[in-house]
Structures are given as structure tokens and as C-alpha cells.
MOPAC internal coordinates of N, CA, C and O (Angstrom, degrees):
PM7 1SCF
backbone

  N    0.0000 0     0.00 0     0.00 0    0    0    0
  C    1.4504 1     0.00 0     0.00 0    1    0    0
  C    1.5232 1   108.36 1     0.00 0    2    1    0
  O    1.2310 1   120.27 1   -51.97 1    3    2    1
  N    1.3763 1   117.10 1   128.03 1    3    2    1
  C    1.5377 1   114.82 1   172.20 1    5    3    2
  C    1.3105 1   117.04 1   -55.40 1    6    5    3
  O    1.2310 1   120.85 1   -18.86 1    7    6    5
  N    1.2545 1   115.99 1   161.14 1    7    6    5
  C    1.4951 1   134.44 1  -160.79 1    9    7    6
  C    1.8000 1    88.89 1   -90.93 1   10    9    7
  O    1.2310 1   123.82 1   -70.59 1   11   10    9
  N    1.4558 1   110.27 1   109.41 1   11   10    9
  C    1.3350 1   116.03 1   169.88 1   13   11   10
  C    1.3786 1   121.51 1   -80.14 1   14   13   11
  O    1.2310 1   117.17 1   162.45 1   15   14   13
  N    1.7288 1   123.00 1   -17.55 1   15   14   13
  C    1.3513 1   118.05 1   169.87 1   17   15   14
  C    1.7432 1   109.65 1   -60.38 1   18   17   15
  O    1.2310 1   101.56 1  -142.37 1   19   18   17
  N    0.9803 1   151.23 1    37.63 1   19   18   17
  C    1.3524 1   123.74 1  -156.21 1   21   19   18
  C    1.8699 1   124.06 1   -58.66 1   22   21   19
  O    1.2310 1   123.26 1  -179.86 1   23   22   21
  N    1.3799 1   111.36 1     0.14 1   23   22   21
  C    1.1440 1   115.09 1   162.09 1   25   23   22
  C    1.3819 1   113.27 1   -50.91 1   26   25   23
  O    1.2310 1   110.01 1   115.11 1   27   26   25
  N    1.0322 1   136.36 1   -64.89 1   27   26   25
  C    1.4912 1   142.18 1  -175.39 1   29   27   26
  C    1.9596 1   127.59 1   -54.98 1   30   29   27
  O    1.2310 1   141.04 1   174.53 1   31   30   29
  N    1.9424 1    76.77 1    -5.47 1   31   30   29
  C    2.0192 1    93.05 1  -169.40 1   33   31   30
  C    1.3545 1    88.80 1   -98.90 1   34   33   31
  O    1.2310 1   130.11 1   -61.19 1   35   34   33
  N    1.5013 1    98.10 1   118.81 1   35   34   33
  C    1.6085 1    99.30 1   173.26 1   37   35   34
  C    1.4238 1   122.63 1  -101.77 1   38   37   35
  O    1.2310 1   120.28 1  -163.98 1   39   38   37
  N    1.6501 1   117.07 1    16.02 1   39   38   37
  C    1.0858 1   115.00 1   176.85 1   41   39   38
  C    2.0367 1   106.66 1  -110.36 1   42   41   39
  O    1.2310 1   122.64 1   179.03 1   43   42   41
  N    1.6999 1   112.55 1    -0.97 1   43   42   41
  C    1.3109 1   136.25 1   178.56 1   45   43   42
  C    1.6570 1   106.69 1   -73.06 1   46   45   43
  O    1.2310 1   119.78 1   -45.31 1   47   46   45
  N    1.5473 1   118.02 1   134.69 1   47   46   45
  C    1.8534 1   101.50 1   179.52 1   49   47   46
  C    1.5478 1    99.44 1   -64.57 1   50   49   47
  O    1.2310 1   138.39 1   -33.83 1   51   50   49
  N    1.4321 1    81.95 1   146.17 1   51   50   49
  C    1.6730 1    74.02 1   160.08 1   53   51   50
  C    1.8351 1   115.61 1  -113.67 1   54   53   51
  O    1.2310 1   138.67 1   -25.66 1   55   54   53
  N    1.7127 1    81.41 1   154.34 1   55   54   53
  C    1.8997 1    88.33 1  -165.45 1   57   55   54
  C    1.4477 1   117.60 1  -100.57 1   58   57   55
  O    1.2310 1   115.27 1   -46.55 1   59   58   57
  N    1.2765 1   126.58 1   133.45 1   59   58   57
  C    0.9728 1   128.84 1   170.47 1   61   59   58
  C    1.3714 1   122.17 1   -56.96 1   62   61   59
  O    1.2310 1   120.84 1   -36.23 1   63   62   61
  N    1.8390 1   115.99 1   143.77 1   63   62   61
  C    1.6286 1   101.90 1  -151.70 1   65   63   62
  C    1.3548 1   106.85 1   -80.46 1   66   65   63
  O    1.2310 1   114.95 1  -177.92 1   67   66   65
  N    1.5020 1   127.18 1     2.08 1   67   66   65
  C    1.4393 1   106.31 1   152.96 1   69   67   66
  C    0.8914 1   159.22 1   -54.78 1   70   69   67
  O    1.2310 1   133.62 1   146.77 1   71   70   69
  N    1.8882 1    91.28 1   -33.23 1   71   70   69
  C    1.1425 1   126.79 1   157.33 1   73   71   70
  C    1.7989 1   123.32 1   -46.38 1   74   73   71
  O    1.2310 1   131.56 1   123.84 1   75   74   73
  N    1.2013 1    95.30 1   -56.16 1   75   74   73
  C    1.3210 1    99.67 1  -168.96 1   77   75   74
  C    1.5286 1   103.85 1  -105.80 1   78   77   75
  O    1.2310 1   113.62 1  -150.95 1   79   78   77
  N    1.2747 1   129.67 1    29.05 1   79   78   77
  C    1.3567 1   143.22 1   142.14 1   81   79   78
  C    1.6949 1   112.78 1   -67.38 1   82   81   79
  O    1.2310 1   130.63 1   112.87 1   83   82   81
  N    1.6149 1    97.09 1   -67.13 1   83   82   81
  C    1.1833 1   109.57 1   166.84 1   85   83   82
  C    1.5452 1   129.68 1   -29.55 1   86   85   83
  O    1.2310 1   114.75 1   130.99 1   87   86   85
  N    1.3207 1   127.56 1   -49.01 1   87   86   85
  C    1.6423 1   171.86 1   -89.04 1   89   87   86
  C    2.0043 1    74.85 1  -129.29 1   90   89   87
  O    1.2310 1   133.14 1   104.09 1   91   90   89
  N    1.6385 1    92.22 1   -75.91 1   91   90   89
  C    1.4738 1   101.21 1  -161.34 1   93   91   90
  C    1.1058 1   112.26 1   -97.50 1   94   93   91
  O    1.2310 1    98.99 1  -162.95 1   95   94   93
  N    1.8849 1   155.38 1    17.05 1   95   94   93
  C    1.0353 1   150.88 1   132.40 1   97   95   94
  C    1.7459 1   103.36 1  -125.58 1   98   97   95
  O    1.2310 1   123.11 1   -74.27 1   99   98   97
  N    1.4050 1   111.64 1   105.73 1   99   98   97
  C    1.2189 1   139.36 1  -177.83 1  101   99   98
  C    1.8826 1   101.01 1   -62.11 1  102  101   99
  O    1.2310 1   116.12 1   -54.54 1  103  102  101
  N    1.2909 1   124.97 1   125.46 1  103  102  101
  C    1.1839 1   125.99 1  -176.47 1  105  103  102
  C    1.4182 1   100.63 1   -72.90 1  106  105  103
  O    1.2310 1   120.34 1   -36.21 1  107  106  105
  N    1.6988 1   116.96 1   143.79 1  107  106  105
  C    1.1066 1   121.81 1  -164.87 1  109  107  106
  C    2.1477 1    86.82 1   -99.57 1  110  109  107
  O    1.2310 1   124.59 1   -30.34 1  111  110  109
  N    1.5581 1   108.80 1   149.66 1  111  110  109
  C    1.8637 1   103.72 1   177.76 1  113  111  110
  C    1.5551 1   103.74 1   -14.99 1  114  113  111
  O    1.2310 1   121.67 1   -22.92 1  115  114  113
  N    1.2178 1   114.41 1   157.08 1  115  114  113
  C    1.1303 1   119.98 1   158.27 1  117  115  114
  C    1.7154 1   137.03 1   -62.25 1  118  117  115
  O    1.2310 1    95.78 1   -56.47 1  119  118  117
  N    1.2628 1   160.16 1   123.53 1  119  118  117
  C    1.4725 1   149.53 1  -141.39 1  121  119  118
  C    1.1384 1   112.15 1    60.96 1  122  121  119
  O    1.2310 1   104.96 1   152.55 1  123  122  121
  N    1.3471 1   145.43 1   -27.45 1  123  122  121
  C    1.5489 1   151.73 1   142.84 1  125  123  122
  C    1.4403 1   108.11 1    -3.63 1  126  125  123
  O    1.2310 1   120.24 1   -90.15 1  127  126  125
  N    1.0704 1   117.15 1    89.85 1  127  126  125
  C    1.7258 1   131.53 1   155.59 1  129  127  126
  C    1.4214 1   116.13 1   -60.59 1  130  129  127
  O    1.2310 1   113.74 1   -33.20 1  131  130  129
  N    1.0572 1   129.45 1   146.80 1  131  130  129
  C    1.8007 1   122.89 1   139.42 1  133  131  130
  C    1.6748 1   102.97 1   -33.08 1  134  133  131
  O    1.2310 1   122.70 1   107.76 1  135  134  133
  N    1.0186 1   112.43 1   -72.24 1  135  134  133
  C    1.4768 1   114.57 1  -153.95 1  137  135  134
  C    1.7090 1   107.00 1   -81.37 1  138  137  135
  O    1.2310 1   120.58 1  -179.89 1  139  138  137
  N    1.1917 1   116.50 1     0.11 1  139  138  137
  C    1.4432 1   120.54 1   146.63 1  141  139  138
  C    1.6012 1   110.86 1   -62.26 1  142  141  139
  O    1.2310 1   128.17 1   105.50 1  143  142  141
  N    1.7664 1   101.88 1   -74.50 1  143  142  141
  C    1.3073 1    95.83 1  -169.60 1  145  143  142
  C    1.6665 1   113.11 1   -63.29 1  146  145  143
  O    1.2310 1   116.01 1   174.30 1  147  146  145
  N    0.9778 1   125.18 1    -5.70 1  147  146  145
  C    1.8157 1   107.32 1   173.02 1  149  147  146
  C    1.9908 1   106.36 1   -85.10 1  150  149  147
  O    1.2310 1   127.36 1   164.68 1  151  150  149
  N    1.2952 1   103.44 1   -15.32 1  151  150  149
  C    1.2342 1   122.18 1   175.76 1  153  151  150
  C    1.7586 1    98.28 1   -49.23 1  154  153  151
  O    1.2310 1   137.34 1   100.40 1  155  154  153
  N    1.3676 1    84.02 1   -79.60 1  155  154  153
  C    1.7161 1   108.84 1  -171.86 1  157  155  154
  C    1.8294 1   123.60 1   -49.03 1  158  157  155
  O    1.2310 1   136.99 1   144.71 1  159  158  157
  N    1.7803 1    84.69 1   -35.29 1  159  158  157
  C    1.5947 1    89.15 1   174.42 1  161  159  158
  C    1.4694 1   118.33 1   -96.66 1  162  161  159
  O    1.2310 1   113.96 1  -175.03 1  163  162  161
  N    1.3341 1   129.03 1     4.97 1  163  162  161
  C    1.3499 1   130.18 1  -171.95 1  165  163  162
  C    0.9813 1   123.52 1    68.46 1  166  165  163
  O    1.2310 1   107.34 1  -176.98 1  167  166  165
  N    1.3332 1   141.20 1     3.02 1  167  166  165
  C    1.1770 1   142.00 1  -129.16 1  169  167  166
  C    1.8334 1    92.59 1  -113.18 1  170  169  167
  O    1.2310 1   117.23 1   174.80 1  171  170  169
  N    1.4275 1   122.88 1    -5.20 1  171  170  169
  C    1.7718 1   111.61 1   171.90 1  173  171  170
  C    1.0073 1   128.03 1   -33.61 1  174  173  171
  O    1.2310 1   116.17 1   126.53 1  175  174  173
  N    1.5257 1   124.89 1   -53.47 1  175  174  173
  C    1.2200 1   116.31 1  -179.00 1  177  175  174
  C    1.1861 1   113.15 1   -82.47 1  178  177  175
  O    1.2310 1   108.65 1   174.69 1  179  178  177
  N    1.4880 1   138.84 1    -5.31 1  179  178  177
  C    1.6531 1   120.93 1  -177.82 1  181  179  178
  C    1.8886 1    99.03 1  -101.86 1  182  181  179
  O    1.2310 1   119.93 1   167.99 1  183  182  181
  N    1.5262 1   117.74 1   -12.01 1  183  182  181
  C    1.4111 1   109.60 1   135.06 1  185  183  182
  C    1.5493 1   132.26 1   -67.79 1  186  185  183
  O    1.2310 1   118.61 1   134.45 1  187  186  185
  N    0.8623 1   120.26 1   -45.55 1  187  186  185
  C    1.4154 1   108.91 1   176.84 1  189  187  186
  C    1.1675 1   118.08 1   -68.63 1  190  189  187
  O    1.2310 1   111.58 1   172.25 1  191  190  189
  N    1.7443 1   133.47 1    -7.75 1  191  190  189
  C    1.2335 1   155.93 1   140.23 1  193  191  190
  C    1.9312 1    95.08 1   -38.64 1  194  193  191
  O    1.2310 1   117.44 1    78.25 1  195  194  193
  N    0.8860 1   122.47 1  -101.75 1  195  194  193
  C    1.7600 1   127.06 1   163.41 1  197  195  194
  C    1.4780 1    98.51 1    -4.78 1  198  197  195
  O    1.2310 1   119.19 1    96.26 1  199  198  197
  N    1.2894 1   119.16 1   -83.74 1  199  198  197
  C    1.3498 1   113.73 1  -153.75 1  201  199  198
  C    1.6898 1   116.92 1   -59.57 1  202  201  199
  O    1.2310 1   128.51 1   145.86 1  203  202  201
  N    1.0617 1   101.22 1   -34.14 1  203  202  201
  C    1.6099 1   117.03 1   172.14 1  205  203  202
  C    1.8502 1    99.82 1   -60.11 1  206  205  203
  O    1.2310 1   127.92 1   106.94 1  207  206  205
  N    0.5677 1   102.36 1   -73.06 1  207  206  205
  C    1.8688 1   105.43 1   175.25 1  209  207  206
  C    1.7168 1   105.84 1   -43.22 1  210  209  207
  O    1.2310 1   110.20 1   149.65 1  211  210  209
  N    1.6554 1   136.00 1   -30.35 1  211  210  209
  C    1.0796 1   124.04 1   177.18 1  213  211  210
  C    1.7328 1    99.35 1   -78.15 1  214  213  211
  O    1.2310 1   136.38 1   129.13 1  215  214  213
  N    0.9383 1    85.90 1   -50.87 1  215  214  213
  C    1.5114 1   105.32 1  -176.96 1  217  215  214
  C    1.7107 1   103.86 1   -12.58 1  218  217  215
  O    1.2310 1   129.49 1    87.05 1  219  218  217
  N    1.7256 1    99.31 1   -92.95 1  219  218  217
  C    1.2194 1   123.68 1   175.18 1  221  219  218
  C    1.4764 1   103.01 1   -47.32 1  222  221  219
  O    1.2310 1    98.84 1   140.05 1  223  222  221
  N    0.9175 1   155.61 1   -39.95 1  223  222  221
  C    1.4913 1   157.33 1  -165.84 1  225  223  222
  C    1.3791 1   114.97 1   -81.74 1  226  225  223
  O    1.2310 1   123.75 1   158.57 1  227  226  225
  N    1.5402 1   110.41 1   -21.43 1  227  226  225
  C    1.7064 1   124.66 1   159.02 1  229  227  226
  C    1.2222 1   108.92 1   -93.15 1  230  229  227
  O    1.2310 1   115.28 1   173.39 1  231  230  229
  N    1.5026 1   126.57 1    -6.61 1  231  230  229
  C    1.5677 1   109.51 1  -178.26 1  233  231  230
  C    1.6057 1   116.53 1    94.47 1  234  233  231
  O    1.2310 1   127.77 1  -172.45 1  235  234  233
  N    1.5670 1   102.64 1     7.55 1  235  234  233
  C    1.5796 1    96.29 1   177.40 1  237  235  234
  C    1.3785 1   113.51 1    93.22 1  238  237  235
  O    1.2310 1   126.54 1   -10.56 1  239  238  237
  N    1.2461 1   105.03 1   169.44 1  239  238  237
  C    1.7971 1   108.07 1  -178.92 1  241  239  238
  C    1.5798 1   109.76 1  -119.14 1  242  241  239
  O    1.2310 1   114.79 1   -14.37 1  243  242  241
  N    1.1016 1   127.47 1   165.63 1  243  242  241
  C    1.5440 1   114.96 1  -171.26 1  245  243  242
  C    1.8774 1    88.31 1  -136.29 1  246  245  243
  O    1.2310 1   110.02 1   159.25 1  247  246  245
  N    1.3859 1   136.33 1   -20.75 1  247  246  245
  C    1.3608 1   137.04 1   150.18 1  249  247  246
  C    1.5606 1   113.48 1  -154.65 1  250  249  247
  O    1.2310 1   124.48 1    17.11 1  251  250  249
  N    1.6595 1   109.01 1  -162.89 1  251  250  249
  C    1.3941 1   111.82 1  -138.22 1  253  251  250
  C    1.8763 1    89.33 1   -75.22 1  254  253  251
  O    1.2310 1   125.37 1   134.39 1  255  254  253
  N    1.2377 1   107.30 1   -45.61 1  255  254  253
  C    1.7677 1   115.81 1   173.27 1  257  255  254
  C    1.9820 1    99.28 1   -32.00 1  258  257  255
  O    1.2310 1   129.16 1   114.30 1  259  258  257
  N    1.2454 1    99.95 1   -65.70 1  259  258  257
  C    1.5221 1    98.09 1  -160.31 1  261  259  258
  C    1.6104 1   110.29 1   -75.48 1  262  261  259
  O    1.2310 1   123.34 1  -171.50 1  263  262  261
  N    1.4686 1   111.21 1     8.50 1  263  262  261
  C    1.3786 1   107.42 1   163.36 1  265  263  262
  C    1.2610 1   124.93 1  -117.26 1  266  265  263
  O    1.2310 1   124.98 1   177.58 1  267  266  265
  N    1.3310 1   108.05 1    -2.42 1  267  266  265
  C    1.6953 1   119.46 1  -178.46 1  269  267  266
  C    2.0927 1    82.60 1   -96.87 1  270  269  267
  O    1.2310 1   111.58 1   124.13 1  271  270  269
  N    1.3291 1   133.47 1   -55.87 1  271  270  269
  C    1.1721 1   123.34 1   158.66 1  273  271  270
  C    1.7259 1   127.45 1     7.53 1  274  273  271
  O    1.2310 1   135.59 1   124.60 1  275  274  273
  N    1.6454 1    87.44 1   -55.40 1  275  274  273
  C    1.4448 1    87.12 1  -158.96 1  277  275  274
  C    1.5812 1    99.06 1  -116.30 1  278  277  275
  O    1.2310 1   120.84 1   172.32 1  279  278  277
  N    1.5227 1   116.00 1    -7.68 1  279  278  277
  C    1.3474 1   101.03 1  -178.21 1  281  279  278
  C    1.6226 1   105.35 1  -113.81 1  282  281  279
  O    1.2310 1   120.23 1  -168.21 1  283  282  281
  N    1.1558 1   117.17 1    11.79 1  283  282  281
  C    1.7080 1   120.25 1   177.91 1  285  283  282
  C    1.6649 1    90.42 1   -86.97 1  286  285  283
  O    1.2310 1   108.20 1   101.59 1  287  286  285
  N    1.1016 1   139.65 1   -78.41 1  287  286  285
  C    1.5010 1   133.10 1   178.32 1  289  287  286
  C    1.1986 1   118.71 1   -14.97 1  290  289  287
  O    1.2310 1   120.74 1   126.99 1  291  290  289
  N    1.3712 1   116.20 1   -53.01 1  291  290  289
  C    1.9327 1   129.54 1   170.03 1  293  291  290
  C    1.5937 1    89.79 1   -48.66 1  294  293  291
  O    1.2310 1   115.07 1    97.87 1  295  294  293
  N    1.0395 1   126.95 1   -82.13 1  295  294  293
  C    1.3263 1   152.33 1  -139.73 1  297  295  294
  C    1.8657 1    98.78 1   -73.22 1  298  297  295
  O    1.2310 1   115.05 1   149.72 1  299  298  297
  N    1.3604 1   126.99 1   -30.28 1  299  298  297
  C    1.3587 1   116.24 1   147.03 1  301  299  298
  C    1.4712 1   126.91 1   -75.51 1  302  301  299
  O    1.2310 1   119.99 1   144.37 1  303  302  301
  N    1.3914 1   117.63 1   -35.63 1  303  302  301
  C    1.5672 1   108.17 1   178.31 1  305  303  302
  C    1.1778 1   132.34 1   -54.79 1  306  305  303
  O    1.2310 1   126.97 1   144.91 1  307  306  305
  N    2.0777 1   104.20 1   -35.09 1  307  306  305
  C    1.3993 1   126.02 1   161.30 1  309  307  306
  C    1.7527 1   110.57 1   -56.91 1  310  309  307
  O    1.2310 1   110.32 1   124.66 1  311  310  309
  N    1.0685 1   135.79 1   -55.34 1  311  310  309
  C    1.4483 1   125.85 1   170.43 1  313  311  310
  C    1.3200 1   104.00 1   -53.46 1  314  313  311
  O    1.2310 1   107.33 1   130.54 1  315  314  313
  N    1.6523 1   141.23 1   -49.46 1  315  314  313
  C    1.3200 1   104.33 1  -175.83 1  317  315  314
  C    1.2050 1   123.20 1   -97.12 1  318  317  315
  O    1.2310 1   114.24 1  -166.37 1  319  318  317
  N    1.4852 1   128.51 1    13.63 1  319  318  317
  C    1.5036 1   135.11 1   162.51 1  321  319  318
  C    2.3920 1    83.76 1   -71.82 1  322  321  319
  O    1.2310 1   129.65 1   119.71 1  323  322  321
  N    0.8409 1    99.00 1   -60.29 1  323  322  321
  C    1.9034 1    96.13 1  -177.75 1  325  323  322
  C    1.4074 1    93.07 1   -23.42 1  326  325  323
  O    1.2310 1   128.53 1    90.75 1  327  326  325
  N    1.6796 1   101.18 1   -89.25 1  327  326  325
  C    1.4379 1   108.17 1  -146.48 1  329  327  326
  C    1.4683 1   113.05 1   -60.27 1  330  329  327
  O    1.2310 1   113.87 1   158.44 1  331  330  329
  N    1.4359 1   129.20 1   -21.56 1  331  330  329
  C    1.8900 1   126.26 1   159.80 1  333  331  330
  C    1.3279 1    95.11 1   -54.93 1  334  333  331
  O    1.2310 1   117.02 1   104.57 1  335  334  333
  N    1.0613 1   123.28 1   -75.43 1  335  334  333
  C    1.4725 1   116.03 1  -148.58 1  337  335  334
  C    1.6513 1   119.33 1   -84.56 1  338  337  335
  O    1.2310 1   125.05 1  -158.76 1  339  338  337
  N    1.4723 1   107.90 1    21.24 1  339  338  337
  C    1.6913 1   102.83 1  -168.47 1  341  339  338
  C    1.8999 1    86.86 1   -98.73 1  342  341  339
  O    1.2310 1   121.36 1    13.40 1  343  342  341
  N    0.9613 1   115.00 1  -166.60 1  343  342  341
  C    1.3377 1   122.22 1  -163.68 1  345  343  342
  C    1.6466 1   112.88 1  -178.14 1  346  345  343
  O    1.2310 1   102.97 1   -47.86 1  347  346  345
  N    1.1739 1   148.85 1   132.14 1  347  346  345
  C    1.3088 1   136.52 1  -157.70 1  349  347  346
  C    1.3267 1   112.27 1   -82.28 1  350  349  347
  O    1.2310 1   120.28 1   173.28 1  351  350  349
  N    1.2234 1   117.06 1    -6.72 1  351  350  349
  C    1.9002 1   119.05 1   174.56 1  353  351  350
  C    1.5313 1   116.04 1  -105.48 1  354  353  351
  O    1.2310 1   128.85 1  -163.20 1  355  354  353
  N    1.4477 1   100.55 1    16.80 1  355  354  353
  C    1.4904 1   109.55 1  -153.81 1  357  355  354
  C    2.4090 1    90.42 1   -96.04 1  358  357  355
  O    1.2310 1   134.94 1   -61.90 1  359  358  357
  N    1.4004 1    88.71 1   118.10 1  359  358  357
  C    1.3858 1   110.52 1  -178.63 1  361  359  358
  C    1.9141 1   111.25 1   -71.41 1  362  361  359
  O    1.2310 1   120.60 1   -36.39 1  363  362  361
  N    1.3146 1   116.47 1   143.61 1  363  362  361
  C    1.4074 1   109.52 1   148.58 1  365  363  362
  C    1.2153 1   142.39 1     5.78 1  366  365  363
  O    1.2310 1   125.38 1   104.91 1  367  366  365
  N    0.9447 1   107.26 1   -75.09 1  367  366  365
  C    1.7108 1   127.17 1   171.92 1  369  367  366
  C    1.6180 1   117.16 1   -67.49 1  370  369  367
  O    1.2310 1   128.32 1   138.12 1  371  370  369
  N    1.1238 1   101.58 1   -41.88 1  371  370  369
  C    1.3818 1   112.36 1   162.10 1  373  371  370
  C    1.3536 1   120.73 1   -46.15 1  374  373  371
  O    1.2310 1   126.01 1   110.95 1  375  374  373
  N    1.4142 1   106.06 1   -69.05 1  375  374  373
  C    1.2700 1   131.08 1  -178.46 1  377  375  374
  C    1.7007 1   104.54 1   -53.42 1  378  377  375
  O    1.2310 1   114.59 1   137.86 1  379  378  377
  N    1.6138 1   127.86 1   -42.14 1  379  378  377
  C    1.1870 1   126.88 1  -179.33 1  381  379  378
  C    1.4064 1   116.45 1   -70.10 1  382  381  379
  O    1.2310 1   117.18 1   134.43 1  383  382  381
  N    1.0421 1   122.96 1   -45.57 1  383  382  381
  C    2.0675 1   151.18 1   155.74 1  385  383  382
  C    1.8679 1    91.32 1   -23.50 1  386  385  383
  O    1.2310 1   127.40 1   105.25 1  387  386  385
  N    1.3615 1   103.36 1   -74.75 1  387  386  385
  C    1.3489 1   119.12 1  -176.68 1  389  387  386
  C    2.3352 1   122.96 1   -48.69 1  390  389  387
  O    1.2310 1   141.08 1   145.62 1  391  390  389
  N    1.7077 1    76.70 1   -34.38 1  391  390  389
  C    2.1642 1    76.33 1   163.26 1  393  391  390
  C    1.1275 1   116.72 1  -122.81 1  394  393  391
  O    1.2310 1   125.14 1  -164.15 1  395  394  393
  N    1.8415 1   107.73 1    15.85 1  395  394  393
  C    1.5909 1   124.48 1   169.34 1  397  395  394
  C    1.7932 1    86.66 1   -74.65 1  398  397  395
  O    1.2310 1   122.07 1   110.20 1  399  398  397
  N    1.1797 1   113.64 1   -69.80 1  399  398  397
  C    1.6288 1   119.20 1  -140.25 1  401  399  398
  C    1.5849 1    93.30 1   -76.66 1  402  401  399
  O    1.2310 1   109.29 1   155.71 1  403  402  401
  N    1.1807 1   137.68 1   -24.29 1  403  402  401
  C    1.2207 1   130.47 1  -159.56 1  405  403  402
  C    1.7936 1    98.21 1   -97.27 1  406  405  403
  O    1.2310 1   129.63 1   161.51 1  407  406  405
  N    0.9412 1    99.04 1   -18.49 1  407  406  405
  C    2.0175 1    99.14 1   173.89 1  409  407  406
  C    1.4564 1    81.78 1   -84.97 1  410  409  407
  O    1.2310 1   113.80 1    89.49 1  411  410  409
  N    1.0917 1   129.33 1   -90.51 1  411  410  409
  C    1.6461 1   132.71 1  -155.27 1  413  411  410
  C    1.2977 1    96.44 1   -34.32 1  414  413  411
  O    1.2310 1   106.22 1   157.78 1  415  414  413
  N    1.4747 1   143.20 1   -22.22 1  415  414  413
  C    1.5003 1   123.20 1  -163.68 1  417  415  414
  C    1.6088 1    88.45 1  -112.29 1  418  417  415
  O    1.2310 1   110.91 1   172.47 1  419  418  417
  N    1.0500 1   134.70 1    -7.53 1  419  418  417
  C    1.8218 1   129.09 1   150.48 1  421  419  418
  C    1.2849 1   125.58 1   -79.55 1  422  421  419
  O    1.2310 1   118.02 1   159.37 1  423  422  421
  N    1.4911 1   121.38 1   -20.63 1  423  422  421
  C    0.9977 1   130.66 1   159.90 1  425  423  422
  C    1.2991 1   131.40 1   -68.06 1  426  425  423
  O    1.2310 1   123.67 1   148.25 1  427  426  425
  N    1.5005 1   110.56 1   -31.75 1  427  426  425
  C    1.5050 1   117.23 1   163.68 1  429  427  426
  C    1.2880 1   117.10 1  -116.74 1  430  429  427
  O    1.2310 1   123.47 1  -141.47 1  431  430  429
  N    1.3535 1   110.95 1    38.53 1  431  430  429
  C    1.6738 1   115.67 1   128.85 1  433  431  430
  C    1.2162 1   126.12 1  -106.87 1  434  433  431
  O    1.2310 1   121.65 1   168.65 1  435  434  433
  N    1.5613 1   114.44 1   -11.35 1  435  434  433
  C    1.2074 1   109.21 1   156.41 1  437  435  434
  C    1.4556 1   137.49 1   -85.88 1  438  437  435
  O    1.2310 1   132.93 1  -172.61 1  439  438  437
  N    1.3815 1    92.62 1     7.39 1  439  438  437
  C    1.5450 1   108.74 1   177.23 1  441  439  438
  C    1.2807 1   126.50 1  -105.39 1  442  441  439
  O    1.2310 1   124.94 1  -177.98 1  443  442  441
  N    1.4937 1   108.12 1     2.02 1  443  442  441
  C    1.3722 1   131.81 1   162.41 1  445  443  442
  C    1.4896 1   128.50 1   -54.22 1  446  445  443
  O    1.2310 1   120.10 1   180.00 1  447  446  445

């Protein structure tokens, strides 16, 4: 198996960490929001499906703090499950497949 540190290979280029920022969170289009892409993929209500399930599973919210609390965490993991798995040839459907399967696989861990 190749040597995955390549920091330590001094005969390997070495990349600048933009470079290899880039490498491991793939830029999603450019102006691309979260709330664009759930826009684009339809996918609101089978998120707000998720959030309702954290919801109840924290016990509810008592104001706007204790509900952004519990639903901003959802709402970052989904951007970085995006930006790993987006890819620059990566189509619509793709892209919907991609915050289809990643809610459905939070959804049934919370249904555990």
C-alpha cells in the first residue's frame, strides 16, 4: 500500500495547502448555499423530517437559541457530507441522491 503520509516523502511535490484543501473538500458551484442546494434538490421536507426527529429526541425547544442549538449541527454535517462528496461533474440528481441518502442514513440512526 502506498505511503499515505506524503509529508515525510521528500522526493513527492509538495502541495500547497490550498491545494490540498481543495483535494479533500471539493468546492460545491460557485454562489451555492446550503439552502440553495436543498432549494434545488427538493429535499425540505424530508429534512425537516430529520430535524423534527432531533427535535423530539432533545426534548423540544423552549426558544429560537435552543432550536437553532440543535438544528445548526444537522445543518453543518449536511454541508460537509456536500462538500466530500460533491465533485465538479456531479449532475442534479446526483446531487439530490447525495442529501437523499445522507438524511435517510440520520434518520435511521435516530430511529434506532
Amino acid at each position: 500500500m502506498p505511503d499515505q503520509n506524503r509529508d515525510n516523502d521528500q522526493d513527492s511535490p509538495r502541495k500547497n495547502s490550498t491545494e490540498a484543501d481543495d483535494v479533500l473538500l471539493s468546492p460545491v458551484p460557485p454562489g451555492m448555499t446550503l439552502e440553495n442546494i436543498i432549494d434545488l434538490t427538493g429535499e425540505l421536507e424530508h429534512l425537516n423530517e430529520l430535524v423534527m426527529l432531533q427535535l423530539k429526541k432533545e426534548g423540544g425547544f423552549s426558544c429560537p437559541e435552543s432550536y437553532f442549538s440543535v438544528v445548526q449541527p444537522l445543518l453543518d454535517l449536511l454541508e460537509i457530507e456536500i462538500r466530500i462528496r460533491y465533485h465538479a461533474n456531479m449532475n442534479c440528481q446526483e446531487l439530490t441522491l447525495l442529501v437523499q441518502d445522507w438524511i435517510d442514513k440520520e434518520i435511521a440512526e435516530m430511529k434506532k
